[in-house]
C-alpha positions as a printed Julia matrix, in Angstrom:
403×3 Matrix{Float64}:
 111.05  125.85  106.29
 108.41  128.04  107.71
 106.04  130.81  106.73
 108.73  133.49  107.63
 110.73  132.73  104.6
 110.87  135.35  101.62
 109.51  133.2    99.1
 108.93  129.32   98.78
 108.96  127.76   95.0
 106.86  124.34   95.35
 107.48  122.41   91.54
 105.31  119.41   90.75
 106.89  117.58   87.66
 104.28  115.41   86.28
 100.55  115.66   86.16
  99.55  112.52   86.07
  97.41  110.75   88.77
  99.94  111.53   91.6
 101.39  115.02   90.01
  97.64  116.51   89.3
  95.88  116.08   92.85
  99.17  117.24   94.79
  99.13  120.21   92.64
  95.2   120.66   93.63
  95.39  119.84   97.11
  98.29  122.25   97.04
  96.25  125.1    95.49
  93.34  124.89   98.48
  95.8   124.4   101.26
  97.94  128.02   99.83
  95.38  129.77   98.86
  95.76  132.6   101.27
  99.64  132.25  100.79
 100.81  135.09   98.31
 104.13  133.48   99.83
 104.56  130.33   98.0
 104.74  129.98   94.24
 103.29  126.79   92.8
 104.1   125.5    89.34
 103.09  122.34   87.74
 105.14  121.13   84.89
 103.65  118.88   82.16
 104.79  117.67   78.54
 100.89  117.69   77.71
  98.34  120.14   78.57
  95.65  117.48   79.39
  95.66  114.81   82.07
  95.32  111.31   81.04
  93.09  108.5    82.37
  95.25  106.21   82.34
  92.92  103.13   83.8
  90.2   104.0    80.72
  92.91  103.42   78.27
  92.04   99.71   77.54
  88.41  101.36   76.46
  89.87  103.67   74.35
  92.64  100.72   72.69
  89.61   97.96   72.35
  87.34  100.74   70.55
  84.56  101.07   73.34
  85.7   104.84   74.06
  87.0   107.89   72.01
  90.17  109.31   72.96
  88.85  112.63   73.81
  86.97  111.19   76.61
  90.49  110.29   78.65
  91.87  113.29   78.18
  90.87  116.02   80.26
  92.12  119.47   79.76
  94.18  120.88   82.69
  92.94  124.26   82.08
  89.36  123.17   82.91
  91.13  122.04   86.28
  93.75  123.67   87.63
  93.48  126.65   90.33
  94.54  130.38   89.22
  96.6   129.83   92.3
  98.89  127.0    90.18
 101.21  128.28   87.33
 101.3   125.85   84.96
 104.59  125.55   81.93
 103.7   122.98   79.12
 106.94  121.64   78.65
 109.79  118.46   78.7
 111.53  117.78   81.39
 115.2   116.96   80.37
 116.78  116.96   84.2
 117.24  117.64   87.61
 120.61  120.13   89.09
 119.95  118.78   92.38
 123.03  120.82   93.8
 121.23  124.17   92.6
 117.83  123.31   93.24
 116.8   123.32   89.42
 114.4   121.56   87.39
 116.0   121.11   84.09
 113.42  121.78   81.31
 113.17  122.19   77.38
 111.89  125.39   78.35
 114.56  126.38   80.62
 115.45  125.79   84.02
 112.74  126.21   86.65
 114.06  126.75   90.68
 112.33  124.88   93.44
 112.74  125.19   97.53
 110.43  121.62   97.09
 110.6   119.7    94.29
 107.49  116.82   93.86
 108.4   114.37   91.71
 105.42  112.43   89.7
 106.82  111.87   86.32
 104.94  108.4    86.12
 106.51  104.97   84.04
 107.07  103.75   81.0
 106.51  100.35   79.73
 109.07   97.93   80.59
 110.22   95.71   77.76
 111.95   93.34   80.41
 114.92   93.53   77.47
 112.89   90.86   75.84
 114.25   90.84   72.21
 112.56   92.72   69.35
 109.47   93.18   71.67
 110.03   97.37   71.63
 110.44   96.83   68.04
 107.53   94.78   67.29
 104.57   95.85   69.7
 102.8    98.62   70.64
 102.81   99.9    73.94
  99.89  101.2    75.85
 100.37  103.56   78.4
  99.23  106.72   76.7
  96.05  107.78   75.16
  98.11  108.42   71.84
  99.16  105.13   72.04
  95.4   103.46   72.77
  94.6   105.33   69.51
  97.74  103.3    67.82
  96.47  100.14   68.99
  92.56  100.72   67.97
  93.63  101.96   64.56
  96.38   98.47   63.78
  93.65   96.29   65.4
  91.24   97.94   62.37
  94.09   97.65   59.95
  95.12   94.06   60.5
  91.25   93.21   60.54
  91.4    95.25   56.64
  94.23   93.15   55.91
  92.5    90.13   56.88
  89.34   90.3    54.31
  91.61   91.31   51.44
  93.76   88.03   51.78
  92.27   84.83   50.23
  94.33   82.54   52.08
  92.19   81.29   55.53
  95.06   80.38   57.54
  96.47   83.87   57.12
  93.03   85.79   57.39
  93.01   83.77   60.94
  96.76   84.88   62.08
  96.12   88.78   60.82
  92.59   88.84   62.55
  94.42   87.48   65.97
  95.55   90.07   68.58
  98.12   88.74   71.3
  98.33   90.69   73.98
 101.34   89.99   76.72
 101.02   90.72   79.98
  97.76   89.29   82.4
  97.53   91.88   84.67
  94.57   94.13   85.12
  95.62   96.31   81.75
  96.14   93.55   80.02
  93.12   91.43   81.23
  90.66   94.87   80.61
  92.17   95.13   76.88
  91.38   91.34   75.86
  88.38   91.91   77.36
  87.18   95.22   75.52
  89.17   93.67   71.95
  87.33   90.33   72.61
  83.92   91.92   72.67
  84.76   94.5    69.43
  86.27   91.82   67.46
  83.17   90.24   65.67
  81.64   93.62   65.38
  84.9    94.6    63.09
  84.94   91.38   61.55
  80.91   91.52   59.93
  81.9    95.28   59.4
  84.57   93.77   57.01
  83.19   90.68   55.55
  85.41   88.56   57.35
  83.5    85.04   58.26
  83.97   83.75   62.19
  87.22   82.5    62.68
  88.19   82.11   66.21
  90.62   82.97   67.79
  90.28   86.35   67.95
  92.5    87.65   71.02
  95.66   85.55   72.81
  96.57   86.69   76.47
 100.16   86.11   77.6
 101.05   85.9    81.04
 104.24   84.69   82.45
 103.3    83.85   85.58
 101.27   80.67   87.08
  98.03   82.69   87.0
  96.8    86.33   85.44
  95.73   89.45   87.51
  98.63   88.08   89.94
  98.46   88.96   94.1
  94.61   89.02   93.46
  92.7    86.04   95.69
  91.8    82.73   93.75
  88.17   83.49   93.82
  88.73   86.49   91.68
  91.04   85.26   89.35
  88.46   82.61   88.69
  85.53   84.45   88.0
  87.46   86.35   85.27
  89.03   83.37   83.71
  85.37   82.21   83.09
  84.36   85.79   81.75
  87.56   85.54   79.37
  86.51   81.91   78.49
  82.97   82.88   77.2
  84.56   85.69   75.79
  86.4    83.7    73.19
  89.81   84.84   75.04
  92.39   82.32   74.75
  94.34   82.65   78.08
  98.18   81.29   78.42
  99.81   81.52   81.63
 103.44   79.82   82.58
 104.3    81.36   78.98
 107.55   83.83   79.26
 108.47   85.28   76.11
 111.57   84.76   75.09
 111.45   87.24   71.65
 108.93   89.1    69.79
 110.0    88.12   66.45
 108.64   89.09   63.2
 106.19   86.26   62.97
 104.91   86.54   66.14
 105.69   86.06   69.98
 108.22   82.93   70.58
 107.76   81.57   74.05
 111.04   79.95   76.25
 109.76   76.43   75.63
 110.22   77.09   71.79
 106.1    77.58   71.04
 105.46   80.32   68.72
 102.12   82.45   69.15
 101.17   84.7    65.73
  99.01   87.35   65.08
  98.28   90.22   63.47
  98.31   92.82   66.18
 101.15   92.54   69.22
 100.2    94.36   72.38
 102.61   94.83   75.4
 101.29   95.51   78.82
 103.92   93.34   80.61
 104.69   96.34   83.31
 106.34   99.6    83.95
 109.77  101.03   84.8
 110.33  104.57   86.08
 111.54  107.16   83.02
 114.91  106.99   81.93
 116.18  110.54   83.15
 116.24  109.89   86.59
 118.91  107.4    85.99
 122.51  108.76   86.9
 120.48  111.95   88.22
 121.89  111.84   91.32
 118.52  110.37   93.05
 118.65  106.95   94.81
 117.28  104.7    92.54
 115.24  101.2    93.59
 113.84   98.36   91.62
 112.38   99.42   88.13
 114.53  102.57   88.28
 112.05  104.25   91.01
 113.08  106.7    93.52
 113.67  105.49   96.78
 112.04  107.46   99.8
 111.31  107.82  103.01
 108.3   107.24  104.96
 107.48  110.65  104.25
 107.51  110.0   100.57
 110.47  112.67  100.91
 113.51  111.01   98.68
 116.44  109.11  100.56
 119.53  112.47  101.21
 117.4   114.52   99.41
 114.67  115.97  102.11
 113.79  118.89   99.54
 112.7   116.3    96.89
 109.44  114.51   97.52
 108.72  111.3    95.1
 105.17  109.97   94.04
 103.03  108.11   91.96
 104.58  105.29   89.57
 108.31  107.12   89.78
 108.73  106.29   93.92
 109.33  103.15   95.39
 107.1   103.01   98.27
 107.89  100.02  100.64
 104.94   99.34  102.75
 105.98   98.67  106.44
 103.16   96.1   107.01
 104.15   93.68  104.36
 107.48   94.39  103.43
 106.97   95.05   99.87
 107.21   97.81   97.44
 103.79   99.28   96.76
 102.32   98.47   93.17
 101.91  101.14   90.81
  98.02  101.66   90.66
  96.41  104.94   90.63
  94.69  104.52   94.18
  98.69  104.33   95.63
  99.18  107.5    93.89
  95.94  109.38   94.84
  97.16  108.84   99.09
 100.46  109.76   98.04
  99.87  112.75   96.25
  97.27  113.73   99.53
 100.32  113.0   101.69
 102.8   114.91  100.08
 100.56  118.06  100.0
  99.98  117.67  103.72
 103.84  117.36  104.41
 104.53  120.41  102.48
 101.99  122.19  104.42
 103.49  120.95  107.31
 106.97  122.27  106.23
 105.26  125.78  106.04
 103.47  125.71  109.36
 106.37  123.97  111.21
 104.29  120.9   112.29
 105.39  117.41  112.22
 105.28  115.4   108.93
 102.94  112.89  108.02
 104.03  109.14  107.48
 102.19  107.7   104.37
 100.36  104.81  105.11
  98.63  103.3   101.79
  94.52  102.2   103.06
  93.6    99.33  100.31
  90.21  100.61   98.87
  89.93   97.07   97.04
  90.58   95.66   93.52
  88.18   96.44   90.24
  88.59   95.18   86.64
  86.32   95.25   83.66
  86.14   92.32   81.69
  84.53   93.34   78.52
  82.24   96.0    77.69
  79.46   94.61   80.31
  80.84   92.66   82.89
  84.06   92.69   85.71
  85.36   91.24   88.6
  85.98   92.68   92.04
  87.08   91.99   95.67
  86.18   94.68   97.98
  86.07   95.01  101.86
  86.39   91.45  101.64
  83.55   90.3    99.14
  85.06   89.03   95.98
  82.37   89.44   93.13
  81.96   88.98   89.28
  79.59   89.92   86.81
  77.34   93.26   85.84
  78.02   94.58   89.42
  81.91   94.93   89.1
  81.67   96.93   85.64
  78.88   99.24   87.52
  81.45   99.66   90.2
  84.39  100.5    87.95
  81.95  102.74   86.51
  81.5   104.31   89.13
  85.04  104.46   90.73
  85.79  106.34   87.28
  82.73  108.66   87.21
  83.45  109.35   91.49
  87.82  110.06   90.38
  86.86  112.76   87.78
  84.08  114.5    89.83
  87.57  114.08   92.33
  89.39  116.01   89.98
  86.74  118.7    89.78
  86.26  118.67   93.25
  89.66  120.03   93.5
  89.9   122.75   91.57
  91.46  124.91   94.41
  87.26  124.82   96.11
  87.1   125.31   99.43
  85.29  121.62  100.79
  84.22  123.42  103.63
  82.16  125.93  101.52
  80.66  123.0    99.4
């Protein structure tokens, strides 16, 4: 592909974390190309913060504030169609859409996850998700609900399961929402009525230890914030069924509540199953080292949808947002490459470091090497969040140089 080509159609499906900055980094690299059309395709017309949604869920943020409007961010130079994907005709070069079909010379792929269910029984039935903003806003509103439920009943041991949220899953999602619900719990309960009845929130995790691949020191200092938190914390504990009552674990334990939350993990969406692509674990796209997807050298893969194996450790990359950001910069520079006939980049992911909030004041984090806990780490995730949407801005299709 080069700049002598009639026309170029570059498609970015998603505009998530991944989907969003290749579209801006696009826009400021073709700026001065009349040649190459750019469209970004989105079911929504905002862009979701999707590492702010355990705020929103626990009640600390309002939903508004995660949401950011792509029309306050895109470029004029990207074309943007609010609409579902439903497909790919990888033989024509088509994305299929609810809106029709939309023709690509490059196709980027950053459709995200969804939650995986791990085909535990009942658990898709019987609690709520959180990996939209919509479905924060479920969460917040049952929490308040259940807690309403609670100071009508008369019976204690019942006011004590209703006013109990479990929440599966002990990674960083799940360890920021028991956090956040910990902390908003006893404000909800005197709002109520309801006297102190600990405990208040249950975290799940299946595994020997929560906020797993993290180093000891840091899982430590947030098991003690969790601790004085209130947060009941169960690890070696696989589910076996959500069932009506509450969560039954494989060694026949039985944990109720009033409120189920599932942040057990992710799996790519369902349509690119039997698309054609070459699928990995979780359903993700397999690629190349140029993020370009395996047979398919016109279709570039990013963000949660792409399985990423880093070279240095042998292992699939996780799906965080910081992996997405330095792929989405990476596919933008390959397509630019396409057009000026240079070599392609390979992606190589540069670990920035690890950040959690615990709670509304305090967090834990190990960067460049220093493992801390406390006030500190929620001032740095702060800050990471306040620096990623000045990012966003930052993009708009500016020139950096004129900046």
């Amino acid at each position: 592909m080069s700049r002598s080509d009639a026309e170029h159609r570059f498609v970015v499906a998603g505009a998530g974390y991944a989907g969003l900055h290749a579209a801006l980094r696009l826009a400021t690299k073709l700026r001065d190309n009349p040649e190459v059309v750019l469209t970004l395709v989105n079911r929504h017309d905002y862009h979701q913060v999707l590492t702010e949604l355990p705020r929103v869920a626990g009640g600390t943020r309002a939903a508004d504030a995660v949401r950011i409007p792509l029309e306050d961010v895109l470029a004029e130079r990207v074309r943007f169609v609010q609409t579902q994907v439903t497909g790919f005709d990888l033989a024509d070069r088509r994305l299929l859409t609810e809106a029709g079909p939309i023709p690509y010379t490059r196709l980027v792929l950053a459709l995200g996850s969804r939650p995986n269910d791990f085909a535990i029984p009942g658990l898709a039935e019987r609690a709520l998700s959180l990996y939209s903003v919509n479905d924060a806003e479920r969460v917040w509103a049952a929490v308040n609900d259940a807690l309403a439920a609670a100071a009508r009943d008369p019976d204690a041991e019942r006011r004590r399961r209703l006013a109990t949220v479990v929440v599966g899953g002990g990674g960083a999602t799940g360890v920021e929402l028991a956090g956040e619900l910990a902390e908003m719990l006893p404000e909800l309960e005197r709002r109520h009525g309801l006297p102190p009845e600990r405990p208040r929130v249950v975290l799940v995790e299946a595994g020997r230890t929560i906020l797993a691949g993290s180093s000891r020191a840091l899982v430590d200092k947030a098991m003690t914030i969790l601790e004085q938190l209130g947060v009941v914390v169960c690890t070696n504990a696989m589910i076996a069924e959500a069932a009506e009552e509450g969560f039954r674990l494989k060694d026949g334990q039985l944990i109720q509540g009033g409120v189920f939350v599932w942040a057990g993990g992710v799996k790519a969406p369902e349509l690119v199953v039997g698309s054609g692509l070459p699928i990995g674990y979780n359903g993700r796209v397999k690629v190349d080292r140029y993020l370009r997807a395996l047979g398919r050298p016109e279709v570039y893969a990013a963000g949660d949808l792409a399985s990423v194996t880093d070279p240095r450790t042998g292992r699939v990359l996780p799906p965080l947002a910081q992996v997405a950001l330095e792929e989405a910069e990476t596919v933008a520079n390959n397509l630019d490459a396409e057009l000026e006939g240079k070599p392609l980049e390979a992606f190589t992911f540069n670990d920035k470091g690890f950040v959690v909030s615990v709670g509304m004041r305090r967090g834990v984090a190990d960067v460049a090497g220093v493992t801390m806990g406390g006030r500190l780490a929620h001032v740095l995730k702060d800050a990471i969040e306040w620096e990623y949407r000045q990012s966003v801005k930052y993009l708009r299709g500016w020139d950096p140089l004129a900046l």
